[in-house]
DRENKETOR-978912 format. One record per residue: residue number from 0; residue in three letters; x, y, z of N, C-alpha, C, O in turn. Coordinates in Angstrom, 3 decimals, m for minus. Layout:
PT  resi  resn       nc1       nc2       nc3      cac1      cac2      cac3       cc1       cc2       cc3       oc1       oc2       oc3
PT   NUM   ALA         X         Y         Z         X         Y         Z         X         Y         Z         X         Y         Z
...
//
This chain:
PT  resi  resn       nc1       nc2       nc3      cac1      cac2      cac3       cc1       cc2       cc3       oc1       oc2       oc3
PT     0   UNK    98.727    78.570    56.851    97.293    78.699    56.570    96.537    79.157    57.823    95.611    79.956    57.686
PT     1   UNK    96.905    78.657    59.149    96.128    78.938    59.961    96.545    80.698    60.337    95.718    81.599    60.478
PT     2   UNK    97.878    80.815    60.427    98.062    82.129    60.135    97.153    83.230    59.503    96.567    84.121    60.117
PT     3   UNK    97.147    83.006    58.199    96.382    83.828    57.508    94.683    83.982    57.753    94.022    84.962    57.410
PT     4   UNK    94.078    82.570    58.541    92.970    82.721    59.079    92.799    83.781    60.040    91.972    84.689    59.961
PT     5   UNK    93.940    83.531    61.268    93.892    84.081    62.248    93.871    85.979    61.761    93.282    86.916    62.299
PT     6   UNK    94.530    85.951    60.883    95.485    87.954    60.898    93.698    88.551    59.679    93.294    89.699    59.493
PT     7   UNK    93.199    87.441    59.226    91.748    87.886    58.186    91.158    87.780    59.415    90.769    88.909    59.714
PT     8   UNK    90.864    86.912    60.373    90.129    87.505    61.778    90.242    88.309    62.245    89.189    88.860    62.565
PT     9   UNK    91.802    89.138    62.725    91.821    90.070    62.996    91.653    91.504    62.104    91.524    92.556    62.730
PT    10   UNK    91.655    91.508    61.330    91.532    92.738    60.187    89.856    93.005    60.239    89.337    94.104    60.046
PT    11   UNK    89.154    91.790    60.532    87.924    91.615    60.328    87.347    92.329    61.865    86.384    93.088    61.755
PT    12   UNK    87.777    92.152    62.924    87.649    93.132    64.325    88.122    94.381    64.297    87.677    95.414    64.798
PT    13   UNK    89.152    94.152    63.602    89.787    95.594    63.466    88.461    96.325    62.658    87.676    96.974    63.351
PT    14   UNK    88.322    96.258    61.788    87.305    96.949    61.169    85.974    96.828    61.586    85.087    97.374    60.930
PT    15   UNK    85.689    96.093    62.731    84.661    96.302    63.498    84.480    97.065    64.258    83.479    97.771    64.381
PT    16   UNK    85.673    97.039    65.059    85.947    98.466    66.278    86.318    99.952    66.008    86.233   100.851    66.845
PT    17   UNK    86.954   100.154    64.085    87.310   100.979    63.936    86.607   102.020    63.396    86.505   101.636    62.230
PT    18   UNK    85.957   103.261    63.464    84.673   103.575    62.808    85.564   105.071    62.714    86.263   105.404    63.671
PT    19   UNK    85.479   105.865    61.573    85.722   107.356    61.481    86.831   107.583    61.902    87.171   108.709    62.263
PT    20   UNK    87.468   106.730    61.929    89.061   106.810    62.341    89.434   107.056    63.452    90.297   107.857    63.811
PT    21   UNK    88.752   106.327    64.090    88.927   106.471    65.874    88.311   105.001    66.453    87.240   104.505    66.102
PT    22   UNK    89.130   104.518    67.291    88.949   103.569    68.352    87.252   103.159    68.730    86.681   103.850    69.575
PT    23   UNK    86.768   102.412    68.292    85.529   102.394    68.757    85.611   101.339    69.969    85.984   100.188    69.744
PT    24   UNK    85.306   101.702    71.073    85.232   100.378    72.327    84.214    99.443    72.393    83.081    99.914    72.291
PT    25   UNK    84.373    97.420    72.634    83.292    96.870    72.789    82.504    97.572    73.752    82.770    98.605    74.366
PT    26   UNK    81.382    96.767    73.788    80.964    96.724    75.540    80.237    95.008    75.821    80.098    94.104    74.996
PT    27   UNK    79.917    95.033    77.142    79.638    93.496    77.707    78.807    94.018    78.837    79.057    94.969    79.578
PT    28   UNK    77.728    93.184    78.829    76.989    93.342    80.431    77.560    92.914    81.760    78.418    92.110    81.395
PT    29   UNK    77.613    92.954    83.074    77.765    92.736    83.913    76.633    92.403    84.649    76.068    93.306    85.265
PT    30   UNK    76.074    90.931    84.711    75.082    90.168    85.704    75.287    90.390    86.893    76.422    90.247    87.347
PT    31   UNK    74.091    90.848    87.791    73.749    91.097    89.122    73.532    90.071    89.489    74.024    88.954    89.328
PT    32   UNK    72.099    90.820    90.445    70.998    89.935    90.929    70.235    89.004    90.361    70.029    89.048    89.148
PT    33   UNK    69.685    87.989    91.174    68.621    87.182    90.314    67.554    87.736    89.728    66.961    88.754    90.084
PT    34   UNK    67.321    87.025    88.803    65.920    87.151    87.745    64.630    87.413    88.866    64.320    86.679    89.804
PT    35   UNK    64.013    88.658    88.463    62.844    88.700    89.324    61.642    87.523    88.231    61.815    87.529    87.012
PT    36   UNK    60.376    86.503    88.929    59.706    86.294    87.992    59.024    86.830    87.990    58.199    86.571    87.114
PT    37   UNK    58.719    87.985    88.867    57.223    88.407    89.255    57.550    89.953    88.635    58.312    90.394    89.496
PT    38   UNK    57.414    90.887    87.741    57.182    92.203    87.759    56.499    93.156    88.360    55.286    93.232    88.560
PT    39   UNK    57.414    93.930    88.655    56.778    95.068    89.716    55.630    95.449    88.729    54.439    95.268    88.982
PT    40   UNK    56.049    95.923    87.730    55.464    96.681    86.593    55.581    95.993    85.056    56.707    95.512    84.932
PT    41   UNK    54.856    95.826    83.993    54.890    95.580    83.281    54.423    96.917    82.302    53.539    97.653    82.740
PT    42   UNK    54.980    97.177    81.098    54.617    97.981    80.371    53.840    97.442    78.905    54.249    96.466    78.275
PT    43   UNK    52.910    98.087    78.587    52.589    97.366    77.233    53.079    98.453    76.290    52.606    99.566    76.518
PT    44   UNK    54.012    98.346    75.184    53.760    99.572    73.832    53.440    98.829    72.506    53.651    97.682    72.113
PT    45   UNK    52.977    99.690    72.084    52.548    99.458    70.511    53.655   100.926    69.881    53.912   102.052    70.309
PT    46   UNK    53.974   100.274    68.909    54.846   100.649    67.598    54.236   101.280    66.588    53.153   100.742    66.356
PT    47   UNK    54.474   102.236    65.849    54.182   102.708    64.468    54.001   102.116    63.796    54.910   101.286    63.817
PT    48   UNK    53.055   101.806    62.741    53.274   100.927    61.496    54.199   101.053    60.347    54.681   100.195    59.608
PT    49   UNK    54.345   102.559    60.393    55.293   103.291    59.337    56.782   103.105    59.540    57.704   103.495    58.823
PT    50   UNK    56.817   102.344    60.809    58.416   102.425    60.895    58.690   100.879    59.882    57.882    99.952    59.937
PT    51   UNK    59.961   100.828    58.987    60.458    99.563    58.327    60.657    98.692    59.136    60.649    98.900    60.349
PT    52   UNK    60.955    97.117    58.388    60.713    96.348    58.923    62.423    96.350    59.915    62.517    95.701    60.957
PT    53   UNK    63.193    96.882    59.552    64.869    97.051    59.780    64.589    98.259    61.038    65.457    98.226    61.910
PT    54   UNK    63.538    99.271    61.235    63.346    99.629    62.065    62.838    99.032    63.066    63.431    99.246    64.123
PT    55   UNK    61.989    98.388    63.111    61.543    97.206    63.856    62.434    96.508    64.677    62.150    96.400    65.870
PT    56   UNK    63.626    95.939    64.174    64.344    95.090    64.735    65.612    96.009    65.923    66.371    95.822    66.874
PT    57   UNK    65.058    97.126    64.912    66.252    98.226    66.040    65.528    98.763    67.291    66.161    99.355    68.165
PT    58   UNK    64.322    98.574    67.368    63.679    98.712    68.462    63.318    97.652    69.012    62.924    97.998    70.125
PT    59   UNK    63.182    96.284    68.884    63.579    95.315    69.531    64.372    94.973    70.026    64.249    94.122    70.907
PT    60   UNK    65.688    95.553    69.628    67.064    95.492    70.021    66.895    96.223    72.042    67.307    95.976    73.175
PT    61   UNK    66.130    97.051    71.398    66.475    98.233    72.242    65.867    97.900    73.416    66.397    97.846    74.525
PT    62   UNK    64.438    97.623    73.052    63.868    97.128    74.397    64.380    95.622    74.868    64.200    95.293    76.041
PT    63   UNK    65.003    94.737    73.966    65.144    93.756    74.979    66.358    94.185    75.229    66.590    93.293    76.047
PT    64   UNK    67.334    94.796    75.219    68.489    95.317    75.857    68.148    95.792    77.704    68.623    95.310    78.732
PT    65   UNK    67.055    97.007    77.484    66.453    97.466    78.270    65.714    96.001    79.403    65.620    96.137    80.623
PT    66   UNK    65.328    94.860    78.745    64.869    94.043    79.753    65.613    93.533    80.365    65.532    93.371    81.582
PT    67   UNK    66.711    93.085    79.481    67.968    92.186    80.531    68.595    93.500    81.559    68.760    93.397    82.775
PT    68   UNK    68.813    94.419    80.937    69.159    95.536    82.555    68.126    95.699    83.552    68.360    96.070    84.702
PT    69   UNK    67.020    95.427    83.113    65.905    95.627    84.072    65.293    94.477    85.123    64.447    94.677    85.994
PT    70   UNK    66.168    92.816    84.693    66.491    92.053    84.798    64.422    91.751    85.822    64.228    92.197    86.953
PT    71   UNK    63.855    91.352    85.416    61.934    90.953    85.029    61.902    91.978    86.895    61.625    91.344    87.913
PT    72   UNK    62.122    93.017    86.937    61.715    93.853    87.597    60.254    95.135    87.375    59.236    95.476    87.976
PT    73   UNK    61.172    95.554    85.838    59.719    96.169    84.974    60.242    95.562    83.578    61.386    95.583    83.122
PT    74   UNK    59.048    95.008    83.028    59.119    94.089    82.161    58.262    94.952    81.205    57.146    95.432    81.400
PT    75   UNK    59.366    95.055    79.722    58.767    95.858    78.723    58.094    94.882    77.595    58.853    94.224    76.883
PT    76   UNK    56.748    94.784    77.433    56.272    94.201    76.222    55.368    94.799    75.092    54.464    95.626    75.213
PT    77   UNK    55.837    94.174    73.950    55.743    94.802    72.681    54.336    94.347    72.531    54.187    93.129    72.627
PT    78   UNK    53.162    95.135    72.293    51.482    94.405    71.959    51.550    94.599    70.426    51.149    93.715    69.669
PT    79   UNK    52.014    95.655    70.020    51.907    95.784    69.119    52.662    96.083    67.399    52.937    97.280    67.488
PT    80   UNK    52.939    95.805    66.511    53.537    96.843    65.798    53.316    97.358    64.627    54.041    97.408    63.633
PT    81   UNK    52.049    97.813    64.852    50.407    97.955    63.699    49.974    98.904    64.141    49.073    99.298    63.400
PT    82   UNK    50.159    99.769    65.286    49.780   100.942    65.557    49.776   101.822    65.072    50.839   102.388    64.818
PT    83   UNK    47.990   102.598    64.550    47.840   103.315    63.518    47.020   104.457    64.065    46.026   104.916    63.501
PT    84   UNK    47.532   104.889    65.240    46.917   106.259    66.036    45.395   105.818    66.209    44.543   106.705    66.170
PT    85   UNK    45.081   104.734    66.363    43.502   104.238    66.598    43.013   105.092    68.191    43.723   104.897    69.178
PT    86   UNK    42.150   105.734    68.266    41.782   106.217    69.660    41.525   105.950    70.672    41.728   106.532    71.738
PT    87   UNK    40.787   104.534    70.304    41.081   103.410    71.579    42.582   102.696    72.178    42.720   102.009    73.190
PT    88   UNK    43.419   103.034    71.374    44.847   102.293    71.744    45.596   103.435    72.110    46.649   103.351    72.741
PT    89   UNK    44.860   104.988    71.564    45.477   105.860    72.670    45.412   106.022    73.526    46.362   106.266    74.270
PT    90   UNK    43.764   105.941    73.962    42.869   106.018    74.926    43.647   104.791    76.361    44.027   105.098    77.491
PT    91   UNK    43.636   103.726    75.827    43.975   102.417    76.364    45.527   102.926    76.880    45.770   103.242    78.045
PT    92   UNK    46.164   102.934    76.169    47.901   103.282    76.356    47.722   104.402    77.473    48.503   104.099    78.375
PT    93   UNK    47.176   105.326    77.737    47.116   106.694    78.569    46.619   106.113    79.952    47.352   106.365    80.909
PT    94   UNK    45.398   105.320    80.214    44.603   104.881    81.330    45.562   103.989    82.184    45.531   103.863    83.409
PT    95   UNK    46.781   103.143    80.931    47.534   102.049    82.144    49.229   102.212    81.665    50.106   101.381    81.899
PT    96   UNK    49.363   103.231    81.098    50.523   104.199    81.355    51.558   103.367    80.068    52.768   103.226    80.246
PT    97   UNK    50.744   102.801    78.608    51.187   102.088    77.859    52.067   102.686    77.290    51.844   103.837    77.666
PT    98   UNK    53.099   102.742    76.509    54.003   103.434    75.928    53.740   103.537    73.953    53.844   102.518    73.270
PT    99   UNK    53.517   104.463    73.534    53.175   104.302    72.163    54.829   105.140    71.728    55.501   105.920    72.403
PT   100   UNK    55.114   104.466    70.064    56.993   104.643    70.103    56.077   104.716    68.480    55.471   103.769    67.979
PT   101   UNK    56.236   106.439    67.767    55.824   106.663    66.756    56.633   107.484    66.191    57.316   108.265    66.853
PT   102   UNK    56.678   107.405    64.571    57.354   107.751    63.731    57.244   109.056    62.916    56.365   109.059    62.054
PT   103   UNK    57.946   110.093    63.044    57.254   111.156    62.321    58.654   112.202    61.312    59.846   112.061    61.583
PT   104   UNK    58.229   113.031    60.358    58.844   113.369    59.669    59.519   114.707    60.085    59.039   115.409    60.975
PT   105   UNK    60.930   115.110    59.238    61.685   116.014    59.911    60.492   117.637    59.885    60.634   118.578    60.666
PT   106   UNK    59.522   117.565    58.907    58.797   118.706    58.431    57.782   118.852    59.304    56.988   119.682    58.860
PT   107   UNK    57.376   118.320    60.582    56.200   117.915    61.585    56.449   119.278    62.140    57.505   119.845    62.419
PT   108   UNK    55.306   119.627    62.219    55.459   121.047    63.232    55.663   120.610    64.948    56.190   121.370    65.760
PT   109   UNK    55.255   119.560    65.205    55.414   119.284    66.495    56.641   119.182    66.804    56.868   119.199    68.014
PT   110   UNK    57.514   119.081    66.114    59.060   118.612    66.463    58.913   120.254    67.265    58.383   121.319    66.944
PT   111   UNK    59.769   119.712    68.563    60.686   120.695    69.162    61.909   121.254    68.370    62.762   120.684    67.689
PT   112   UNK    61.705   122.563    68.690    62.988   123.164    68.192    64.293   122.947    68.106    64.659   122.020    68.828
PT   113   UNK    65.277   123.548    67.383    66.399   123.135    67.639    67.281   123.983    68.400    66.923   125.152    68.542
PT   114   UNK    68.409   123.596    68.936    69.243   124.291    69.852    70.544   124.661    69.575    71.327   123.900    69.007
PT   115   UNK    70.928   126.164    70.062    71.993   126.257    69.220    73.296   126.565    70.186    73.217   127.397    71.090
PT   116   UNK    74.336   125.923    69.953    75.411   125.937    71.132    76.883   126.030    70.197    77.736   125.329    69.654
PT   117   UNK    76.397   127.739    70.507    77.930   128.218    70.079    77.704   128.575    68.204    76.972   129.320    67.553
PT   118   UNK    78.647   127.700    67.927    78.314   127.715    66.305    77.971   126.184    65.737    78.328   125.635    64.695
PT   119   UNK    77.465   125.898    66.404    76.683   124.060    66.236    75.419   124.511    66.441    75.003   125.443    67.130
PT   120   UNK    74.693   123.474    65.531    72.840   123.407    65.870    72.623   122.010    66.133    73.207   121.069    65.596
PT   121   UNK    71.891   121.973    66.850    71.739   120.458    66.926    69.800   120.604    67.066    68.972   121.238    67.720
PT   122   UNK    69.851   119.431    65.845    68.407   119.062    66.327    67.730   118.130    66.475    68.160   116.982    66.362
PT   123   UNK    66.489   118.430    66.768    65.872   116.914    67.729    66.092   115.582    66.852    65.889   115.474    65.642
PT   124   UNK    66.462   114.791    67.561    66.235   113.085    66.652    64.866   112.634    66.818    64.147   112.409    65.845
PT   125   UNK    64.355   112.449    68.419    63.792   112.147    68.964    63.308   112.617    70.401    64.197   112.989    71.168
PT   126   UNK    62.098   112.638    70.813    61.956   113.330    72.475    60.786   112.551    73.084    60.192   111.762    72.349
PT   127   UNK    60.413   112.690    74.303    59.287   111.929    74.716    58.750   113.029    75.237    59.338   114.106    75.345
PT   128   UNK    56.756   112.615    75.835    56.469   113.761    76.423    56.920   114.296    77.953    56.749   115.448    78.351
PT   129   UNK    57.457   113.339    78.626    57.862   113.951    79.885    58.932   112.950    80.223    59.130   111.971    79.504
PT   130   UNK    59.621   113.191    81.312    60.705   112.150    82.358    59.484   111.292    82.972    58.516   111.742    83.586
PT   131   UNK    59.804   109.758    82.612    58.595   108.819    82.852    57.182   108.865    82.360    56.297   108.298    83.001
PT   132   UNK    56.923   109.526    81.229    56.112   109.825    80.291    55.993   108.305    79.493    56.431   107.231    79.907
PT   133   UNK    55.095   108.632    77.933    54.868   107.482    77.678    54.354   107.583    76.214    53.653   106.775    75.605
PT   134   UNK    54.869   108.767    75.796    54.801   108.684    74.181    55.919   109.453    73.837    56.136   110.608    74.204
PT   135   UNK    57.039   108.340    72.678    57.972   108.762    72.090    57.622   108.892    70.487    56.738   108.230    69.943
PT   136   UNK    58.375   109.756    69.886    58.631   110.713    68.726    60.115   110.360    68.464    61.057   110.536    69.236
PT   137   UNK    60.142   109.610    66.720    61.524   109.631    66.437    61.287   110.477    65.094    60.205   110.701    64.552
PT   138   UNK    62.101   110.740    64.837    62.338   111.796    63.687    63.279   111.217    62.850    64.474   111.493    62.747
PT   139   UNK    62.128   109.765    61.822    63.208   109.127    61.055    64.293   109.410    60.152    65.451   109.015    60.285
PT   140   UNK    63.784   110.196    59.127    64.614   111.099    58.501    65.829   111.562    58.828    66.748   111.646    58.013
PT   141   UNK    65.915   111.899    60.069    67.505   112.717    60.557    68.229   111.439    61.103    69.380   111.640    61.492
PT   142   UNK    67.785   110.246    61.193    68.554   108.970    61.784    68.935   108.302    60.680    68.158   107.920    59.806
PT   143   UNK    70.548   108.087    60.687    70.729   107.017    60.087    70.339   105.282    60.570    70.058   105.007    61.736
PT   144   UNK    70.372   104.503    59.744    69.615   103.250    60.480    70.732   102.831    61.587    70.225   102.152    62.480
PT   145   UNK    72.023   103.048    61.741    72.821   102.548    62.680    72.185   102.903    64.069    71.829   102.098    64.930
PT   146   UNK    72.127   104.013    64.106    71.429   104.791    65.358    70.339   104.627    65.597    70.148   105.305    66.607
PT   147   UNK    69.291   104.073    65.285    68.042   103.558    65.725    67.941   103.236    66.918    67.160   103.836    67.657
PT   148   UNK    68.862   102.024    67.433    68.764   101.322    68.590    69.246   101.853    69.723    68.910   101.530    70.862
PT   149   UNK    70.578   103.229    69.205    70.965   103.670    70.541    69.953   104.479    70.729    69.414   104.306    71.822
PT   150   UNK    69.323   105.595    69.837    68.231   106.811    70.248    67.004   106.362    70.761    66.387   107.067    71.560
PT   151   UNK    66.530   105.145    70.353    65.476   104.134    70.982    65.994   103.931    72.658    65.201   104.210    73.557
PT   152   UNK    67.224   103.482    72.935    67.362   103.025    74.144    67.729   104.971    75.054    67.763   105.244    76.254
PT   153   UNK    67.813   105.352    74.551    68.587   107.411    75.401    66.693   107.241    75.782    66.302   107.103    76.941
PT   154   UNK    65.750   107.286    74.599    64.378   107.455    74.955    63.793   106.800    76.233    63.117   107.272    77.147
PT   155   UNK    64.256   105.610    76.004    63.428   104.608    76.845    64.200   104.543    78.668    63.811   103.923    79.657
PT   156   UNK    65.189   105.314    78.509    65.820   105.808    79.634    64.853   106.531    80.161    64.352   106.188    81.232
PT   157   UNK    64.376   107.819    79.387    63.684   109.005    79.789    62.252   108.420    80.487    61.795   108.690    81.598
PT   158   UNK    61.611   107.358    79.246    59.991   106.870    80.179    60.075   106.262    81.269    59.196   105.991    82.087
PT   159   UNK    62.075   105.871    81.264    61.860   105.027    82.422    61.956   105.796    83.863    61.578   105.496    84.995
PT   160   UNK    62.638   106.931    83.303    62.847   108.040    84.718    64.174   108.872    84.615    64.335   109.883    85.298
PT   161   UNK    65.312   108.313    83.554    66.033   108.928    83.451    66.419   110.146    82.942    66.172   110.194    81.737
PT   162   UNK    67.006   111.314    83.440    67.169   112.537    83.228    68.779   112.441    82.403    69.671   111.606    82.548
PT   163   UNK    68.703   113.738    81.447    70.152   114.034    80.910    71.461   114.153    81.648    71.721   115.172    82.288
PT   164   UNK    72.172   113.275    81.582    73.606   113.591    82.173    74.582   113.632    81.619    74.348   113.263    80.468
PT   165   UNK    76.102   113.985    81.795    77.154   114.004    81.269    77.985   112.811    80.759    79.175   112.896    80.454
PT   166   UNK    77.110   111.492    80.687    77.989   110.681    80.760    77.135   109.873    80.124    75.920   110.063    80.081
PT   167   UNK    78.109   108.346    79.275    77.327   107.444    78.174    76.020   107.754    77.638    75.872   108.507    76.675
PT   168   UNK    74.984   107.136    78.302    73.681   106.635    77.032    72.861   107.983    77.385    72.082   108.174    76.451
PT   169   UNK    72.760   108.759    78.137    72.280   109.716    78.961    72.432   111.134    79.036    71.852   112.023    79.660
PT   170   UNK    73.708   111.076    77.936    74.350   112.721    77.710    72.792   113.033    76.848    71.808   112.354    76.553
PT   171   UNK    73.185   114.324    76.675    72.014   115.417    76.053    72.127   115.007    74.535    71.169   114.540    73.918
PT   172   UNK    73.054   115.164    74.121    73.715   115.546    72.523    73.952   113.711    72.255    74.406   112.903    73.065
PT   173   UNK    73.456   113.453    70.810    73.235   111.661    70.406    75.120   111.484    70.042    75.687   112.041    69.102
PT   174   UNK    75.648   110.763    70.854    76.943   110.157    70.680    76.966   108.582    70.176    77.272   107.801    71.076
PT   175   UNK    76.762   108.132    69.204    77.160   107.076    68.499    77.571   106.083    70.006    76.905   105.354    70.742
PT   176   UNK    79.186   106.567    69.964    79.574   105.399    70.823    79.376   104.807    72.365    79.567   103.700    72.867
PT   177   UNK    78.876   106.144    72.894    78.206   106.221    74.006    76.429   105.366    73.919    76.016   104.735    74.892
PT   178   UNK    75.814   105.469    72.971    74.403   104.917    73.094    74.605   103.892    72.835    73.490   103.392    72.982
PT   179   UNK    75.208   103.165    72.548    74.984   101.815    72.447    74.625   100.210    73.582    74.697    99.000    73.364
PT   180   UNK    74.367   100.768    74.386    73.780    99.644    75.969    73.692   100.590    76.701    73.881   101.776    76.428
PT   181   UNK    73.349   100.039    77.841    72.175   100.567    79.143    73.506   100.552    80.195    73.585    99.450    80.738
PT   182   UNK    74.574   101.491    80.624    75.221   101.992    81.496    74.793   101.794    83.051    73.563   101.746    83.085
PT   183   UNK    75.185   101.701    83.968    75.177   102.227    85.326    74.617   102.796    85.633    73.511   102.521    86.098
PT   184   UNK    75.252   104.212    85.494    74.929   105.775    85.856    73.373   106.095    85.093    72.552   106.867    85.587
PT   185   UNK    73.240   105.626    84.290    71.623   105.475    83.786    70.539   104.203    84.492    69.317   104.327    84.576
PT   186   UNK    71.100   103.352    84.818    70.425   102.779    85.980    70.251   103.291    87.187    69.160   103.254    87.758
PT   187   UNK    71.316   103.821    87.693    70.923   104.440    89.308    69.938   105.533    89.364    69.507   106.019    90.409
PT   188   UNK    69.485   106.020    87.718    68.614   106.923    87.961    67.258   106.270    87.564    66.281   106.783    88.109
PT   189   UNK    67.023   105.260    86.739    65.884   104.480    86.998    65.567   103.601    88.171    64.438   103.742    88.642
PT   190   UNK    66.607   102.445    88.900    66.700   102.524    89.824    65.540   103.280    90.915    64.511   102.759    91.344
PT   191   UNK    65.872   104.165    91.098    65.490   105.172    92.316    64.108   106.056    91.591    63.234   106.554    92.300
PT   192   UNK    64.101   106.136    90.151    62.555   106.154    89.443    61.930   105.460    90.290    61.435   105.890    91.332
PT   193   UNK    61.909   104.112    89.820    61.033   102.959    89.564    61.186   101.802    90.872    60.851   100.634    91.068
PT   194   UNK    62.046   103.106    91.770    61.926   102.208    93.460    62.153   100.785    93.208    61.311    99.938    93.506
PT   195   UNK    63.729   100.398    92.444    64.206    99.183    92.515    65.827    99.003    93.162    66.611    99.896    92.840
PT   196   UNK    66.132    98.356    93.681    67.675    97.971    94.072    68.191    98.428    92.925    67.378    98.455    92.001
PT   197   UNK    69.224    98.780    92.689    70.237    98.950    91.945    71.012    97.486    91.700    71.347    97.001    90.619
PT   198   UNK    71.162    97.021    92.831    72.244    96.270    93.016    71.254    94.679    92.385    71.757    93.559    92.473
PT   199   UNK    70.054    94.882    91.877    69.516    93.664    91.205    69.327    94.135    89.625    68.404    93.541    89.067
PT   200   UNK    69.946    94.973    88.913    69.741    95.444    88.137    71.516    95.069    87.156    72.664    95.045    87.598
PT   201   UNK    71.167    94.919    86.243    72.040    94.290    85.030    72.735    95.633    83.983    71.984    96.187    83.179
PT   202   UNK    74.372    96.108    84.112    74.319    96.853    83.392    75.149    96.743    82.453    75.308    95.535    82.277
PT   203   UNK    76.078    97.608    81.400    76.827    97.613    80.497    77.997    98.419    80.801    77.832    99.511    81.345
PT   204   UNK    79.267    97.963    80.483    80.538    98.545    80.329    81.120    98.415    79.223    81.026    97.441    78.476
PT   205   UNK    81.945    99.678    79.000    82.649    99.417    77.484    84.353    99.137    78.146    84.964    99.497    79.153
PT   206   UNK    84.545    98.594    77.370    86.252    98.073    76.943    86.637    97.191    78.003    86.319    96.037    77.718
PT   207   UNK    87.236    97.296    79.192    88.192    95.961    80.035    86.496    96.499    80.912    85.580    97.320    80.863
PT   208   UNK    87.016    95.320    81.643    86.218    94.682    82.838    86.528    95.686    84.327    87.069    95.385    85.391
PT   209   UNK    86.025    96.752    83.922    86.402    97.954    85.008    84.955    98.296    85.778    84.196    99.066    85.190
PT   210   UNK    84.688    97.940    86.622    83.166    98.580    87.532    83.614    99.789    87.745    84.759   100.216    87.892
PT   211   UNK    82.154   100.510    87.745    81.664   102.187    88.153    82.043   102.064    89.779    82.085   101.194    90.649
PT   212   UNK    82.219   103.085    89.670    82.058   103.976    91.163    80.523   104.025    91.676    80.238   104.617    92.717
//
């Protein structure tokens, strides 16, 4: 009996890790430095109203992911999630560099174009207005709900300072298994944004217990 517990546990991981017929890797944080209590910076955002309530929780995911790597250095808080393009909460969000995280459809003329590489198109999920900017655009429609939380966290890289790289949460092109936590190599570039130690900063690794270079 305990047998058969154990091998339905494992079938039950197995099919956790296994996605599209390929190896999917955990991941686990790696604790630094101590807890700052004091924030350098605090951010306030307000949320879309239009996003579901299952969207909601994938962007909660995302930013408190984003806090424990940021470990109360810049401290992200949610004011809102009723935000209904009011002009004072744009107005307000712009003057103290608030972050507004809004929802819009694949048919929006504002969407940036799409890009074409080779015989692939790829197009936008989501974009912000600049590197350390402070209004994001998701493009619910083209997201399945799994991906919410990683394209939420690739974004919140960008307001935080991070630029596109070749590697995990940070590549250009949305990789499933790569977005899923806040990497290293995407810290050392907020990090050096947001003029913090690295080395007090909290990050993510996938599979064995292997540190970055």
């Amino acid at each position: 009996m305990k047998y058969l517990k154990w091998l339905i546990k494992m079938c039950i991981v197995a099919c956790f890790l296994v996605g599209c017929g390929h190896l999917v890797l955990p991941f686990h944080y790696i604790k630094n430095g101590e807890y700052s209590p004091v924030a350098l910076r605090v951010v306030h955002i307000w949320i879309d109203k239009e996003f579901y309530a299952a969207d909601q929780l994938a962007l909660d995911d995302a930013i408190r992911q984003w806090n424990f790597a940021l470990n109360g250095y810049v401290k992200l808080e949610i004011v809102s999630t009723t935000f209904d393009m009011e002009p004072e909460i744009i107005q307000r969000a712009n003057l103290e560099r608030g972050w507004l995280i809004m929802k819009v459809h694949s048919g929006n003329s504002i969407i940036p174009d799409q890009s074409d590489k080779g015989q692939v198109k790829y197009y936008t999920l989501a974009w912000v207005n600049d590197i350390g900017g402070n209004h994001m655009w998701m493009v619910r429609d083209r997201l399945r709900n799994e991906w919410m939380t990683g394209v939420a966290l690739h974004e919140i890289g960008h307001m935080l300072g991070a630029e596109h790289d070749n590697v995990y949460l940070m590549q250009p092109h949305f990789n499933w298994e790569d977005y899923r936590c806040v990497d290293q190599y995407t810290l050392k570039q907020v990090a050096l944004y947001q003029h913090i130690q690295l080395k007090n900063l909290n990050y993510c690794i996938y599979g064995g217990d292997v540190k970055f270079n």
